[in-house]
C-alpha positions as CSV (number, residue, x, y, z in Angstrom):
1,X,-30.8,24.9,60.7
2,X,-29.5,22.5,58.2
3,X,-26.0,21.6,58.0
4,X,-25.9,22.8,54.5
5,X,-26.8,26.1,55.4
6,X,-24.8,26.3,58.5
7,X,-21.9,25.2,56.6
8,X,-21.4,26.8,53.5
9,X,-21.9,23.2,51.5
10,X,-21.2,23.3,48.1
11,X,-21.6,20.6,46.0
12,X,-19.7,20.1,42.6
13,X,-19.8,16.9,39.9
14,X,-22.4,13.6,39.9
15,X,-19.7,10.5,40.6
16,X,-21.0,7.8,42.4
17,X,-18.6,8.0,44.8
18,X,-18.5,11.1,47.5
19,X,-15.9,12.9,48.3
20,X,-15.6,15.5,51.4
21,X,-13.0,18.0,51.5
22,X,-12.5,19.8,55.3
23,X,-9.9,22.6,55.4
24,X,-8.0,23.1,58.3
25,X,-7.8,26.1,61.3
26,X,-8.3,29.7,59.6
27,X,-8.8,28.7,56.3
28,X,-12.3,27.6,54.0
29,X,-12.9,25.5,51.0
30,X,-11.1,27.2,48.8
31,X,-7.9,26.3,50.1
32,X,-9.3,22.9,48.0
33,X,-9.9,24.9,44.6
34,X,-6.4,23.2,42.8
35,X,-7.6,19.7,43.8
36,X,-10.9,19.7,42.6
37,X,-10.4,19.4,38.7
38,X,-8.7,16.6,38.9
39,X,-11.8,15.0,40.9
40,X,-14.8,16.0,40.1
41,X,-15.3,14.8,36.5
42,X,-15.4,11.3,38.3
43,X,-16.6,11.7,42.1
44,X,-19.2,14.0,43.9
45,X,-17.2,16.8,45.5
46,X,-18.8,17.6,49.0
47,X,-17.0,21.3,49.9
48,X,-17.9,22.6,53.2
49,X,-16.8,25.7,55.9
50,X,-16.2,24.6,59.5
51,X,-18.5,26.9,62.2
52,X,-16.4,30.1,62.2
53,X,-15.3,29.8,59.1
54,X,-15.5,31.4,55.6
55,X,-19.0,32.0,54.9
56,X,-20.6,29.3,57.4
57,X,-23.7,30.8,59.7
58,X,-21.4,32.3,62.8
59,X,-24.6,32.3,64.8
60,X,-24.2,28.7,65.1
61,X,-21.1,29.2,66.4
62,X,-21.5,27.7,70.2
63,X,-18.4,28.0,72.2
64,X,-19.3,24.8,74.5
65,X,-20.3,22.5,71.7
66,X,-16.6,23.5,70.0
67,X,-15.1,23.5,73.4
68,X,-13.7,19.9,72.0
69,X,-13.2,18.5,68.5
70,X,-15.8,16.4,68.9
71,X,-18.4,19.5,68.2
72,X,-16.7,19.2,64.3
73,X,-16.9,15.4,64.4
74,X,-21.0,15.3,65.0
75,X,-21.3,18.2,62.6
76,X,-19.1,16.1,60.0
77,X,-21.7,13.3,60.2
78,X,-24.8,15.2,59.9
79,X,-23.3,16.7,56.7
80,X,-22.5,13.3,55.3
81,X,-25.9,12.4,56.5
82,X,-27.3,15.6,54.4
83,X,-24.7,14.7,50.9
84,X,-24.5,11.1,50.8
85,X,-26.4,8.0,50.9
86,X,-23.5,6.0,51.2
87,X,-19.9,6.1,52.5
88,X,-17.7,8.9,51.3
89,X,-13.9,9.7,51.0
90,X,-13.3,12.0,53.4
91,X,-9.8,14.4,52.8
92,X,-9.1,16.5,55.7
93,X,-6.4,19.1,56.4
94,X,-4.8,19.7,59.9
95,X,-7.1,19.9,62.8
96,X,-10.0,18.8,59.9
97,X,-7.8,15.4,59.3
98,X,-8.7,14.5,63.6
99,X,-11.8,15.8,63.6
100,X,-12.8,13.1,60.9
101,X,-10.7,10.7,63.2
102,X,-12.8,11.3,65.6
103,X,-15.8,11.0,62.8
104,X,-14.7,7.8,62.1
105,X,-14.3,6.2,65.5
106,X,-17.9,7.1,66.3
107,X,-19.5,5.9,62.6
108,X,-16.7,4.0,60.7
109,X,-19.7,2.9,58.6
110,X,-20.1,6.4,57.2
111,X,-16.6,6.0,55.5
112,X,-14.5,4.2,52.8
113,X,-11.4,5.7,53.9
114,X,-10.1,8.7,55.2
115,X,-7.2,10.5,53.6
116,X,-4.7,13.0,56.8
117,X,-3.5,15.7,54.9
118,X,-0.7,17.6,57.6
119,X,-2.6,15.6,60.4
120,X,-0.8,16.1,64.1
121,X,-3.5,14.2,67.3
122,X,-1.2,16.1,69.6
123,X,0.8,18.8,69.4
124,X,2.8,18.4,72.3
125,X,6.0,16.7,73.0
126,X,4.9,13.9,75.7
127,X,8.0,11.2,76.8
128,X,8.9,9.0,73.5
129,X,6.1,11.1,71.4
130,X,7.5,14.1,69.8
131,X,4.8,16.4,68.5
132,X,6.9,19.4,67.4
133,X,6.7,21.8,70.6
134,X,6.7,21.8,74.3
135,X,3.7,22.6,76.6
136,X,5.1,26.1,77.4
137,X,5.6,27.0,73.1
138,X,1.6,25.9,72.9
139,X,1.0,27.9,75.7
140,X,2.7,30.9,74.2
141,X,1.6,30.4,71.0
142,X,-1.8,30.7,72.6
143,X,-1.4,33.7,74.6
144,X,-0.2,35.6,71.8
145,X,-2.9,34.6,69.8
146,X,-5.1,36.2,72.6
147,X,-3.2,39.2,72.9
148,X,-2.9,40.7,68.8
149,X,-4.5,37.7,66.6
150,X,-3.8,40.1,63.8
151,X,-0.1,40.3,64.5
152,X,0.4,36.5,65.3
153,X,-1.2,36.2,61.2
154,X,1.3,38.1,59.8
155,X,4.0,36.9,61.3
156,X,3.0,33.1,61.6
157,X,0.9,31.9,58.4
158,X,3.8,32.9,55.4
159,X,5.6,30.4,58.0
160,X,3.0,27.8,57.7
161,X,2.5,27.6,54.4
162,X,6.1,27.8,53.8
163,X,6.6,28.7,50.2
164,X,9.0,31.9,50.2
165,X,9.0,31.5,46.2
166,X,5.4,31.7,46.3
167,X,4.6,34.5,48.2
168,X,1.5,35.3,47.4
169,X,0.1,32.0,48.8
170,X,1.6,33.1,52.4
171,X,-0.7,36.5,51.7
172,X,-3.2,34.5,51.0
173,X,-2.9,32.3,54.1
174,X,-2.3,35.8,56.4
175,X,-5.9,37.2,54.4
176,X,-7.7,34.4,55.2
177,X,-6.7,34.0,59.2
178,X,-7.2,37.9,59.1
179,X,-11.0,37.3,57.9
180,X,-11.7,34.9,60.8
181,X,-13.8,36.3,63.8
182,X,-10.8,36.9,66.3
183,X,-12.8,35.9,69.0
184,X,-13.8,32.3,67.3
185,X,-10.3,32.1,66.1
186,X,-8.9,32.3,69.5
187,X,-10.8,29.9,71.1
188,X,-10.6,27.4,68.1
189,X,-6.4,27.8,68.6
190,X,-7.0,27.0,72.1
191,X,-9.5,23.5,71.3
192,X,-6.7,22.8,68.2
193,X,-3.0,23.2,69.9
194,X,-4.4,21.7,73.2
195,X,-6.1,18.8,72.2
196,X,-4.4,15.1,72.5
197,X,-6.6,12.7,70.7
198,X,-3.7,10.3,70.3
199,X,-6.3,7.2,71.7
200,X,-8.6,7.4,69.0
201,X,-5.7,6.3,66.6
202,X,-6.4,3.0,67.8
203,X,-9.9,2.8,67.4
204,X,-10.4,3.9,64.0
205,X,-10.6,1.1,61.7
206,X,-11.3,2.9,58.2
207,X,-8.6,2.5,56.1
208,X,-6.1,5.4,56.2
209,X,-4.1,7.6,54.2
210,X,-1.5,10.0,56.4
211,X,-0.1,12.5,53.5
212,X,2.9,14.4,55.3
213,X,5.4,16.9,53.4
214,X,8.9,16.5,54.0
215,X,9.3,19.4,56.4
216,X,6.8,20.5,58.2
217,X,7.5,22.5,61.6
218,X,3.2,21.9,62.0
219,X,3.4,18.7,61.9
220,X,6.6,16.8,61.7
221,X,7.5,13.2,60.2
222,X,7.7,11.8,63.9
223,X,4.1,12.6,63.8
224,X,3.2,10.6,60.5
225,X,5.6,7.5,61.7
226,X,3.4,7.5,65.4
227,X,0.4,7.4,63.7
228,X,1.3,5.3,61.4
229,X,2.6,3.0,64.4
230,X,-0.9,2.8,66.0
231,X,-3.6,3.3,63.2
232,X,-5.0,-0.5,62.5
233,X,-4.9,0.5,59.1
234,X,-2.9,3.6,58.0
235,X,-0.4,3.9,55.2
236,X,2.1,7.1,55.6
237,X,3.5,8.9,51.7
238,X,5.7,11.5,52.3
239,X,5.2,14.9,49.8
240,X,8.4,16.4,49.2
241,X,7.7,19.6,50.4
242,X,8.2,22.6,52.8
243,X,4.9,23.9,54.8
244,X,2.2,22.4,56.2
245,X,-0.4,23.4,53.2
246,X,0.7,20.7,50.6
247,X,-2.5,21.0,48.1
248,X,-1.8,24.3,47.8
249,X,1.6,24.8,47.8
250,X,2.4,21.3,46.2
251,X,-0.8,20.3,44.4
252,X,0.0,18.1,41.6
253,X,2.6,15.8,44.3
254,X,-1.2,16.0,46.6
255,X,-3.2,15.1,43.7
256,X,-0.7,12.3,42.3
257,X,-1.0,11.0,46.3
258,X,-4.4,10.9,46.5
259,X,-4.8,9.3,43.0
260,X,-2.4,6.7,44.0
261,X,-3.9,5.5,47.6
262,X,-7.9,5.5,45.8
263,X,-6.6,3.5,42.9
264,X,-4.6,1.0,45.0
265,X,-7.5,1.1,47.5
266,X,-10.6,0.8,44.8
267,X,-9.1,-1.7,42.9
C-alpha cells in the first residue's frame, strides 16, 4: 500500500520548499487548517493522518510495528520519500514532534529543520529531569484510558487544549479523541506516555525549533529548557499561552514563530 493512501496525504500549494505538518495523539490534519494559509502560497504543504488516525487505512494499523515510535518514524520517511525530492520542513505536534526526532536521527539528510510544537521525549519525572508527572500518574492515566476511553475524553482534552474562553475548541478536541478506534487509542497512549527517547536529543543534528506555550501541564517549560540543553542545535520560543494545542488555540503567536525561525534560518 502506498503511504499516500495509508495515510490520508493531502497535498496543498507548489513552493519549492516542502513542508510536513504531523498532528499529535487523537487528533488529524485538520488540527493544522489555521496554519496553512499563511504557508501555502509560498511552500508545498504535505498534510498527513498517523495509522489510527482520521481517515488513514486502519487496516494498516499493526500493533507490533507501533509497539514503539519508531513504527511513525519509518512511516514519516517513506512519506517524505513519496512528497519530496528534497529535504522538507517538518512541523510536528506532541508525540508527532519525537517521532520526527526519531526521523531525523535515522536520515538527517531528509530534513532542513524540524520545528517541536508541545514536544515532551519523556513524560516522566526521572532524578534532575522533570517531565510533568510521576510514573504512578502515567500509569493511571493509562489504566483509565483502558477502562472508559470515552470518559477519560471528556474529562481530559477541554484540559489539554486549555482555552476555557474557547470552548468550542475543547469540544472539538473531546470529538476528535471520541472518533479514534478506542482500541488503537489505547495502545497508542500506552507507546506515547511510556516512551523515554530523551537519547536521541543528542543525536539529532538538524537544526531545531522547540515552540513551547507558557503553561502547559503536557509539556512543561523544564521540558523545552532540557531539550534545549542537549539538542546540538535547538533554539527554544516560548508562546504565551495556556494548553498544549498552540496552533489552534494561539495561531497567529504559532504562525508569527514559525515565520520567524524559517526566515532567520533561510536567510
Amino acid at each position: 500500500m502506498s503511504a499516500k493512501l495509508r495515510n490520508n496525504i493531502q497535498i496543498i500549494g507548489k513552493g519549492p520548499t516542502v513542508i510536513v505538518f504531523a498532528h499529535g495523539f487523537g487528533c488529524d490534519q485538520n488540527m493544522w487548517r489555521y496554519l496553512v494559509p499563511s504557508f501555502q502560497d509560498r511552500f508545498t504543504l504535505v498534510l498527513f493522518d498517523l495509522v489510527g488516525s482520521g481517515k488513514s487505512d486502519l487496516s494498516a494499523y499493526d500493533f507490533e510495528k507501533y509497539s514503539s515510535l519508531h513504527g511513525y518514524a519509518a512511516d514519516l520517511l517513506e512519506i517524505i520519500n513519496e512528497v519530496a525530492d528534497q529535504p522538507v520542513i517538518f512541523v510536528g505536534h506532541s508525540v508527532s514532534a519525537v517521532i520526527g526526532l526519531l526521523a531525523t536521527v535515522e536520515s538527517p539528510e531528509k530534513f532542513k529543520c524540524q520545528i517541536m510544537v508541545g514536544p515532551s521525549p519523556c513524560y516522566i519525572n526521572d532524578g534532575d529531569y522533570i517531565g510533568g508527572f510521576s510514573r504512578a500518574d502515567v500509569e493511571e492515566l493509562c489504566t483509565t484510558i483502558d477502562s472508559n476511553y470515552l470518559g477519560w475524553s471528556s474529562n481530559m482534552a477541554p484540559a489539554i487544549m486549555g482555552t476555557p474562553e474557547k470552548p468550542e475548541l475543547g469540544i472539538e478536541l473531546t470529538n476528535s479523541f471520541c472518533r479514534t478506534n478506542p482500541e488503537i487509542a489505547k495502545h497508542f497512549a500506552r507507546v506515547t506516555f511510556l516512551s523515554d527517547h530523551r537519547d536521541a536529543l543528542q543525536k539529532s543534528i538538524t537544526p531545531t525549533l522547540i515552540l513551547q506555550c507558557s503553561d502547559d501541564f503536557i509539556a512543561p517549560r523544564t521540558v523545552g529548557d532540557y531539550m534545549q540543553k542537549n539538542m546540538p542545535n535547538a533554539e527554544l520560543c516560548i508562546i504565551d499561552n495556556v494548553g498544549h494545542c498552540p496552533h489552534l488555540s494561539s495561531p497567529e503567536a504559532s504562525t508569527h514563530a514559525i515565520e520567524t525561525y524559517l526566515k532567520n534560518y533561510f536567510c
